[in-house]
N, C-alpha and C positions, 0 to 999 in steps of 0.2 A: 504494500500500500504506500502510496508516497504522498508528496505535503501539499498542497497549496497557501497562499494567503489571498486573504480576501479585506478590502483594504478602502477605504476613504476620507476625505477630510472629514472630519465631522465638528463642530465649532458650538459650544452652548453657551458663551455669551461673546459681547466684543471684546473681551480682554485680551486675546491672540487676535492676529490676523488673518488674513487667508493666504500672505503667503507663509506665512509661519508652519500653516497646518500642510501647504501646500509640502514644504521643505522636512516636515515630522511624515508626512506619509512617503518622500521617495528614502526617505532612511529608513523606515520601517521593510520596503521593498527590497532596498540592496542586504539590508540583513537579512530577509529570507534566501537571498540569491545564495549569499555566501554559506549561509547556514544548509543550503540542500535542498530549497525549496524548488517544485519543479514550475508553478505558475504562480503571479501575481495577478488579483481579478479583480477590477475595476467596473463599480456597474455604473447604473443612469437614473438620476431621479433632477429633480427640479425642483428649482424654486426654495427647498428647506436646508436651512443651514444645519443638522443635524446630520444631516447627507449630502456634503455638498460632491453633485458629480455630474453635471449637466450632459459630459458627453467624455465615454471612458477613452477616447479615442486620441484626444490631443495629453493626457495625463501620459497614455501606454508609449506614445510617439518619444516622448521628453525620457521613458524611463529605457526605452529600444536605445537610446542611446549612449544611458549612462551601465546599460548591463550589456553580459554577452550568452549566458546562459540559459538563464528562466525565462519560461513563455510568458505570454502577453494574454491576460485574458479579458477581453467587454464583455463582463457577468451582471449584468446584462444587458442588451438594447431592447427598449421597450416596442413590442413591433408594432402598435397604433403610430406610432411618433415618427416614424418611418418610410420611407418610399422604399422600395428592392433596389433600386439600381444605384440610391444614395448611398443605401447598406453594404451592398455588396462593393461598390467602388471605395468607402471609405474602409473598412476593413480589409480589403485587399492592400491598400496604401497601406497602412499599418503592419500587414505580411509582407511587404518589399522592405518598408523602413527596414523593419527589423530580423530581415531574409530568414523569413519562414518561421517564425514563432509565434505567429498571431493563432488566438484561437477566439471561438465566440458563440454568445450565450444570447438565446432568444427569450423572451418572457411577454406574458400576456398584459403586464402591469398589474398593480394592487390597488393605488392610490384616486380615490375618483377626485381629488380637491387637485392631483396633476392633470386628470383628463379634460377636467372644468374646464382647465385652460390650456391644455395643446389640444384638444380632440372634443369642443363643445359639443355638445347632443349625446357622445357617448358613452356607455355605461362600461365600468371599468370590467364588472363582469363579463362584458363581451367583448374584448380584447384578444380572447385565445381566436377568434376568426380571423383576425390581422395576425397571430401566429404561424394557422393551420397555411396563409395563404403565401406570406414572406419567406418563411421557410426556402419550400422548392423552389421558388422564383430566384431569390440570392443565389443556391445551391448551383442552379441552369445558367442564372448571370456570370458567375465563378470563371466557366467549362465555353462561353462563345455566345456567337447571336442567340436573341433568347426574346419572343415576344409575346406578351402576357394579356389577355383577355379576361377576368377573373371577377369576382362581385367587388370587390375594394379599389383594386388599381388595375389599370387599363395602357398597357403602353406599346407602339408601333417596336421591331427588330431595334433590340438594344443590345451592349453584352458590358460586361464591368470591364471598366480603365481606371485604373490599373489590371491586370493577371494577378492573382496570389502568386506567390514563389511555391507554395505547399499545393502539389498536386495530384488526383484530379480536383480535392477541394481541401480547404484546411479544415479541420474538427469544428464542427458545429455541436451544441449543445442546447436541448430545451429543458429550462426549469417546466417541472412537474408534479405534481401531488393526484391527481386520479389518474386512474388505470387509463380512461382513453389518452391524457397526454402521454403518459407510457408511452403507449400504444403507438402514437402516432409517432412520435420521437424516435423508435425505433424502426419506426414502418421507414421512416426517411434516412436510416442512415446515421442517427445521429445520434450522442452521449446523451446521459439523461444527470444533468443537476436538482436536488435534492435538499430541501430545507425544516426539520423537524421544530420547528423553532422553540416553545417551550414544551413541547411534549418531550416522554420518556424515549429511553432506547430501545424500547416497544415502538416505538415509529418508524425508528430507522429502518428493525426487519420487517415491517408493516410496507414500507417504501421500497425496500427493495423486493419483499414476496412480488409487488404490482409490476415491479422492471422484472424479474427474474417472469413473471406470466408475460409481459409484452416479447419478452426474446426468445420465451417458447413458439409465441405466435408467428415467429418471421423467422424461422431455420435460411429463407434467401440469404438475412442480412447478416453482413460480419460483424462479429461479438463489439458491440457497444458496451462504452464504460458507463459507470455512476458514481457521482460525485453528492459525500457527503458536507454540507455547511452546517457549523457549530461555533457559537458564541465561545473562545478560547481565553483562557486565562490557567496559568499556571503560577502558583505562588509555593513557595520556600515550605518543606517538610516541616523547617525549627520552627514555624508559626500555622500550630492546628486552626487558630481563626483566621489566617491567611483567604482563606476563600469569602469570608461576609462582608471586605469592602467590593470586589467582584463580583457579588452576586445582588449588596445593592446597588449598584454602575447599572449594569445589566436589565435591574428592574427599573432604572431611571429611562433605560433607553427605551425599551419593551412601552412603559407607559405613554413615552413620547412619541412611540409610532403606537397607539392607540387615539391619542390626541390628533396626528393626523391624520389614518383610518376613517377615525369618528367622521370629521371633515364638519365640525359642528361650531369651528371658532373662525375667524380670521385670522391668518397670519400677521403678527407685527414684524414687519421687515425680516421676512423669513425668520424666523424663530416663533413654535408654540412650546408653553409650557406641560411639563408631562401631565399626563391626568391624575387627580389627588388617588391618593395609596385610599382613601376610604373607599374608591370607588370598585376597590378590587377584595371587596373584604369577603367576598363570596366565590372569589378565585383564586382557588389556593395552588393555583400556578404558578402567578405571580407573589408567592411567598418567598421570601428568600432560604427557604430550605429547600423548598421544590426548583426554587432555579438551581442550586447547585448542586443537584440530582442532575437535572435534566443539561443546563449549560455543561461545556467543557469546562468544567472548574476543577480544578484539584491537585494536589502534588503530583511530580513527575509519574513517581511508582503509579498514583491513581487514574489517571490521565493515561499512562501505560496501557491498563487492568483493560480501561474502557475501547481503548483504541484495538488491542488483540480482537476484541469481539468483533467489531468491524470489520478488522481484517479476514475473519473466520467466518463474518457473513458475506465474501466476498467483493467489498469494497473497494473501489479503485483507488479513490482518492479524497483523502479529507481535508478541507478547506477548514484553514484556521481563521476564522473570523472576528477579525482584532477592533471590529466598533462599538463600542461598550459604555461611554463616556465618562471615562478612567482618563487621567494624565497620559501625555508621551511618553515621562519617564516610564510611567507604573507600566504603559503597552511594550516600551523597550525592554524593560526587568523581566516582562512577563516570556515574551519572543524569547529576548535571549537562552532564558532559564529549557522553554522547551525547544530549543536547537538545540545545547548542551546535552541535555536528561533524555528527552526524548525521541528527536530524529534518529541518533546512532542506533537506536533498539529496532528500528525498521530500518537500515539502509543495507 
C-alpha cells in the first residue's frame, strides 16, 4: 500500500496570509516527496477560505516544478464547473509540465452555496450527470479528434492541446460512495477515490465490498485501484492525550463544512463560523472520542494497527489528509512523525 497526501491552504482567520498558507502547503508537499510519498492531491472548491483551492491546476504546475518524483494529483475537479475540452487541455498541460505525473480526480461536487454561484439553477445532487458525461468525453479528448453531442455539452470535432505525455490516457479517478459510481468508475476505466469521513473502519470495507462488486462486474476492464482518504494526525506515544487536541481540530473543521453544507448563513468575506458543538449533541460522531476512532489519529504503533487492515483489505493507496485546522507547525510534527514511524513499515 503506498502514501498519498492530500493537501490545501486552509486559512480560519486573517492572521496569516495566503501566501503564507500558500508557502506552508508547498513545504508540507516537498516533505511528503522526500518522505516516500507517491502523490500530492490538490482539489477545487471556491469561494471559502477554509478551503482555499479555486483550481488545483496552477498550485500542481508551481509544485511540477519544485519536485521531480511525486505525482500530481486535481483530487478533484468538480465536473458541473467544467467544459471537456477545458478539462482535458488543462490537465494534459499539467502532464507535459510535469512529463507524465499528472493524475486526476472527477467529482460530482457537495456544496450547493458553490453551485448557487458557478452552476445557478442546479442542484448539487445532480452533479454526478456532469460526471457520468465528462468522464468519457476528457478520456476521447486525451487519445485525438473527438466530437461530442450529449445532454450537457454539445461540441463540433475537437481533440485536447496539449497531448498528455502518459499514454493512451493518464489515470483518471472518480470519487465514489454508491455502488453505481462504482460501477461506472470502473465501467470506464478508471481508479475509484474513496472518502469514509466520520464513519468507522466498517466503511472502508463497506466501500471497498461496493469497488471489489463493480470489478467483479467488468472482468473486460484492467484491475482499477482504490484510494482511501482519512483525516491524518499522528502525535508522540510519550503523550496518551496527544490525540484530543486533533480530534478537537478535526471536529472544528467537520462543523465548518456542516456550516457550509447547511448553506443556511452568508459568507463574510469567505469565512463561516463552524456550527455551535450544541448543535451536535445528538451526534455522537462528532464527539471527540468517536472522531479519534474513526479519524486517522493515533500513535505510530496505532496508526500502524489500523493501516495493516487496509492493506489486508486490499487497499491501494491511503491518502493522508492533512486539513484539520491544527497549526503548520502541529501539521509538520505531525507529517514528519508519520514518515519516520510509519512509511518504512510499508515500503
Amino acid at each position: 500500500m503506498r502514501f498519498s497526501l492530500f493537501v490545501h491552504m486552509e486559512r480560519w482567520d486573517e492572521q496569516t496570509t495566503h501566501r503564507e498558507q500558500f508557502e506552508n502547503l508547498a513545504e508540507l508537499a516537498l516533505m511528503a516527496e522526500a518522505g516516500g510519498f507517491g502523490t500530492v492531491w490538490v482539489g477545487e472548491h471556491h469561494a471559502m477560505e477554509y478551503t482555499i483551492a479555486p483550481s488545483p491546476m496552477p498550485v500542481l504546475a508551481y509544485l511540477a516544478a519544485k519536485t521531480s518524483t511525486i505525482r500530481l494529483g486535481a483530487g478533484t475537479i468538480i465536473a458541473p464547473f467544467w467544459n471537456p475540452i477545458r478539462a482535458a487541455g488543462e490537465t494534459a498541460l499539467l502532464d507535459v509540465i510535469s512529463n507524465g505525473r499528472m493524475e486526476v480526480g472527477v467529482a460530482r461536487g457537495a456544496y450547493q452555496i458553490e453551485f448557487d454561484r458557478l452552476a445557478p439553477g442546479l442542484k448539487a445532487t445532480d452533479g454526478g450527470k456532469h460526471l457520468r458525461e465528462l468522464v468519457p468525453a476528457v478520456r476521447a479528448l486525451w487519445q485525438g479528434d473527438y466530437a461530442h453531442d450529449g445532454e450537457i455539452w454539445q461540441f463540433p470535432t475537437a481533440t485536447s492541446v496539449p497531448k498528455p505525455v502518459q499514454q493512451p490516457t493518464p489515470p483518471m479517478w472518480v470519487a465514489a460512495r454508491d455502488p453505481a459510481s462504482h460501477d461506472f468508475a470502473v465501467e470506464q476505466g478508471c481508479n475509484v477515490m474513496v472518502t469514509p469521513l466520520m464513519k468507522g473502519d466498517e466503511e472502508v470495507a463497506a466501500l471497498k465490498e461496493k469497488f471489489d462488486t463493480a470489478v467483479g462486474n467488468h472482468p473486460e476492464v484492467p484491475q482499477p485501484e482504490i484510494m482511501v482518504l482519512r483525516h491524518t494526525y499522528a502525535h508522540s506515544p510519550d503523550d496518551p492525550d496527544g490525540w484530543r487536541p486533533a480530534a478537537a481540530a478535526i471536529s472544528r473543521f467537520y462543523r465548518t463544512f456542516d456550516a457550509w453544507f447547511g448553506n443556511k448563513t452568508v459568507p463574510e468575506n469567505g469565512f463561516l463560523e463552524p456550527s455551535p458543538e450544541s448543535t451536535f449533541a445528538d451526534r455522537p460522531e462528532f464527539s471527540l472520542d468517536s472522531l479519534h476512532r474513526t479519524a486517522m489519529i493515533g500513535t505510530p504503533e496505532e496508526i500502524i494497527a489500523r493501516l495493516k487492515e487496509y492493506e489486508a483489505l486490499g487497499i491501494d493507496e491511503f491518502s493522508y489528509w492533512t486539513d484539520n485546522s491544527m497549526t503548520h507547525e502541529e501539521k509538520k510534527e505531525s507529517l514528519a512523525r508519520f514518515i519516520s514511524d510509519v512509511v518504512p513499515v510499508f515500503s
